[in-house]
C-alpha positions in Angstrom: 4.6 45.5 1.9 8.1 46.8 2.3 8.4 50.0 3.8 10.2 53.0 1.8 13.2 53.5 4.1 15.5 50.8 2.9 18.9 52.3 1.9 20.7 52.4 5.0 23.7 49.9 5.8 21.4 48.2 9.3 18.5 47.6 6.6 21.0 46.0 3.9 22.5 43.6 6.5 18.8 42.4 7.7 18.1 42.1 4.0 20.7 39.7 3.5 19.5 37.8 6.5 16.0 37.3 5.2 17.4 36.6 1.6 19.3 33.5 3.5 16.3 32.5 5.1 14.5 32.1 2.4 16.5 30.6 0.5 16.9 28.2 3.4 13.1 27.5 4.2 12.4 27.2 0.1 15.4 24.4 0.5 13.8 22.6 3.5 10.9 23.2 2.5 11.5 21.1 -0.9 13.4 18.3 0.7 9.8 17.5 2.6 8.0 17.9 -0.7 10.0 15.6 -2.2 9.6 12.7 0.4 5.9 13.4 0.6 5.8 13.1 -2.9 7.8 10.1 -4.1 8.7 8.5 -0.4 5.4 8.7 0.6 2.9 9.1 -2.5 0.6 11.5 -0.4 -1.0 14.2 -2.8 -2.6 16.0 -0.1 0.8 16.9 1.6 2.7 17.9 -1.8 0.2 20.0 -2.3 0.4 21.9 1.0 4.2 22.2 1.3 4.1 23.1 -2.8 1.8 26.0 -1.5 4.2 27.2 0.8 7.5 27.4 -1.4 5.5 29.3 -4.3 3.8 32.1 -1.0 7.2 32.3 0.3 9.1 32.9 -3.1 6.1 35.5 -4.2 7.5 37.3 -1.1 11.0 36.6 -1.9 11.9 40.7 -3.5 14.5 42.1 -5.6 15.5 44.3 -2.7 16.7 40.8 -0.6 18.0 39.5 -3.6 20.2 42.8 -4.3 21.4 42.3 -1.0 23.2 38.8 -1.1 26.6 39.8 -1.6 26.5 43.6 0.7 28.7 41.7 3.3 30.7 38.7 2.9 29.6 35.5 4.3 32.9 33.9 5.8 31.1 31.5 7.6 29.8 30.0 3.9 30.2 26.3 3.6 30.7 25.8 7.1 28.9 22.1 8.6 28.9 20.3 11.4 29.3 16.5 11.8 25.9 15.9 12.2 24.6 16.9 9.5 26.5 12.8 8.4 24.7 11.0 10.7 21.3 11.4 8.6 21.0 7.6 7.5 17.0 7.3 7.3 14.0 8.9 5.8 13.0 9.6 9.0 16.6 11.9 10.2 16.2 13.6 7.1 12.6 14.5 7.6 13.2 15.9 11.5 16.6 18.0 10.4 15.0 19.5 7.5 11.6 20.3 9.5 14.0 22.5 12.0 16.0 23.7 9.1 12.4 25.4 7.9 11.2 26.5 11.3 14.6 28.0 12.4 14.7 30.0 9.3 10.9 31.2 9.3 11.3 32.2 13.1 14.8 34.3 11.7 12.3 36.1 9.0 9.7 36.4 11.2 11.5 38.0 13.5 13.7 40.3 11.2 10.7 41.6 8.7 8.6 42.2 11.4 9.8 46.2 11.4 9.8 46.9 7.7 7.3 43.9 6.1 4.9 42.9 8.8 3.0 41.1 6.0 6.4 38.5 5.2 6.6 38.2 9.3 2.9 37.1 9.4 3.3 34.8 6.3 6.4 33.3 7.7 5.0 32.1 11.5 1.6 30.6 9.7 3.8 28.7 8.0 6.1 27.9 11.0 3.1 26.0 13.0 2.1 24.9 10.4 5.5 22.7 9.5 5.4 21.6 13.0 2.0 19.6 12.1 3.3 18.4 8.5 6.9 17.2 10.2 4.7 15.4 12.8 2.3 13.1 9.9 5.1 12.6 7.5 7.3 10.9 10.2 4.1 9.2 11.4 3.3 8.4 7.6 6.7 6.8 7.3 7.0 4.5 10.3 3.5 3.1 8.9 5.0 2.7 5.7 8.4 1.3 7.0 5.9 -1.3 9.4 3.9 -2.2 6.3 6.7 -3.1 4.3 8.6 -5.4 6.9 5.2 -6.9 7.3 5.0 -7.7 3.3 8.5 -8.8 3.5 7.9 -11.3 7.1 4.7 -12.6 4.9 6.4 -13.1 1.7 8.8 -15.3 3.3 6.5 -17.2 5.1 4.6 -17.9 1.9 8.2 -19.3 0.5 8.7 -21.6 3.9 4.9 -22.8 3.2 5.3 -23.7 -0.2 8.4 -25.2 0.3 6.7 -27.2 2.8 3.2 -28.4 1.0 5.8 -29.6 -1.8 8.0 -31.5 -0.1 5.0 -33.1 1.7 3.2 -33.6 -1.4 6.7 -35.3 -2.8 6.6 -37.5 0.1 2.8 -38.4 0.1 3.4 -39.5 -3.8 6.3 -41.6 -3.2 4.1 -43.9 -0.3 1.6 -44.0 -2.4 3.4 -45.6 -4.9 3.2 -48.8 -2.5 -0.3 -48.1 -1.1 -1.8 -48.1 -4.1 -4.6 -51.3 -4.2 -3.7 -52.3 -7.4 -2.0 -56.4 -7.6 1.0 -56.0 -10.0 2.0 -53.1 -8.2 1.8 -55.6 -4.8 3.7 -57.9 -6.5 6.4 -55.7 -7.8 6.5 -54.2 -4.1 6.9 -58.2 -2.8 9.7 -58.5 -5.0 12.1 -55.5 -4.4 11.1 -56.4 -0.6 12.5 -59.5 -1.0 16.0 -58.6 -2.6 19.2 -58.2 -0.7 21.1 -55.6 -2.9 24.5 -56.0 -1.2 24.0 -59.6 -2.5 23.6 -58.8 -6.3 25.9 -59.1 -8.8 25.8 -56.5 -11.4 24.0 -59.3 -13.7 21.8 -60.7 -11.3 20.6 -57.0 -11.1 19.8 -56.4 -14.4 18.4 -59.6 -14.8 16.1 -58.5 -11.3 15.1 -55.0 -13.3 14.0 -57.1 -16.5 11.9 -58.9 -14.4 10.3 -56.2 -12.8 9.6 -54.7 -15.7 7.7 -57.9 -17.3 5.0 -57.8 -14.4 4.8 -53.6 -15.3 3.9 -55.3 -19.1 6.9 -53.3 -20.5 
């Protein structure tokens, strides 16, 4: 627990430091929660990481709290240009992994003097992030694979039907003329035997009516 000498202005200013560190492991901490949960679907992990937000917010007192505003952050707001080149699951899942383990090493080291049992809680935790940030990136390559590999066979399937049908198009318009059937012969002797550049339009439809008798139309 917190030890009883806690008034003086070196104590207030190391509050203030934990308070942020919290703040920012609960943060990180939830980002990874959040992709285990609906990126990934794995219950095991969201349970886990659930389990450290709630240990570390039990631990997160009043007297830190209190202490947010005893000196004025002027470095608040301030990025860097990195933190824009996070395009994938995976960049997210590394940067917010080392935004949890920075801030439980600062903790660690800072409530070590006056709350031993917050400096214990926040290294467990620490190696223990460095295990979860390891499976969920390994989760989500597997995941990314899988789906290119649902998305390669999809396609295929497409090309292969498209394929069988056309095939099955052509093998139903040969058999039209391999069929053993006389009329069918005869009607195939017949349109063999005309010269279409020859035709006049007449003569044509005269050559269709024709055609039609043998069919018994």
């Amino acid at each position: 627990m917190l030890n009883s000498n806690t008034t003086n202005a070196d104590n207030l200013r190391i509050y203030q430091i934990i308070d942020a560190n919290l703040d920012r492991a609960r943060e990180g901490l939830r980002v990874l929660e959040d992709w285990a949960r609906f990126g990934l679907g794995k219950e095991k992990y969201v349970a886990r990481i659930k389990n450290f937000r709630q240990i570390l917010g039990k631990n997160h007192l009043e007297v830190y709290k209190q202490s947010r505003n005893h000196i004025e952050d002027k470095c608040k707001g301030l990025t860097h240009e990195e933190q824009l080149n996070r395009k994938t699951s995976e960049q997210i899942i590394s940067s917010n992994s080392g935004r949890v383990q920075e801030a439980l090493r600062v903790i660690e080291e800072f409530s070590r003097l006056h709350n031993n049992e917050l400096s214990k809680i926040a290294s467990e935790i620490r190696y223990e992030i460095y295990t979860i940030e390891i499976d969920l990136l390994s989760l989500s390559k597997r995941k990314k694979s899988e789906e290119i590999l649902i998305d390669l066979e999809s396609k295929h399937k497409k090309v292969e039907k498209k394929q069988v049908g056309a095939q099955k198009k052509e093998e139903l318009q040969l058999s039209f003329f391999q069929l053993d059937d006389p009329v069918l012969q005869q009607i195939h002797d017949e349109l063999m035997h005309i010269d279409i550049n020859s035709l006049t339009p007449i003569e044509a439809l005269m050559k269709l009516n024709e055609i039609k008798k043998l069919t018994g139309g």
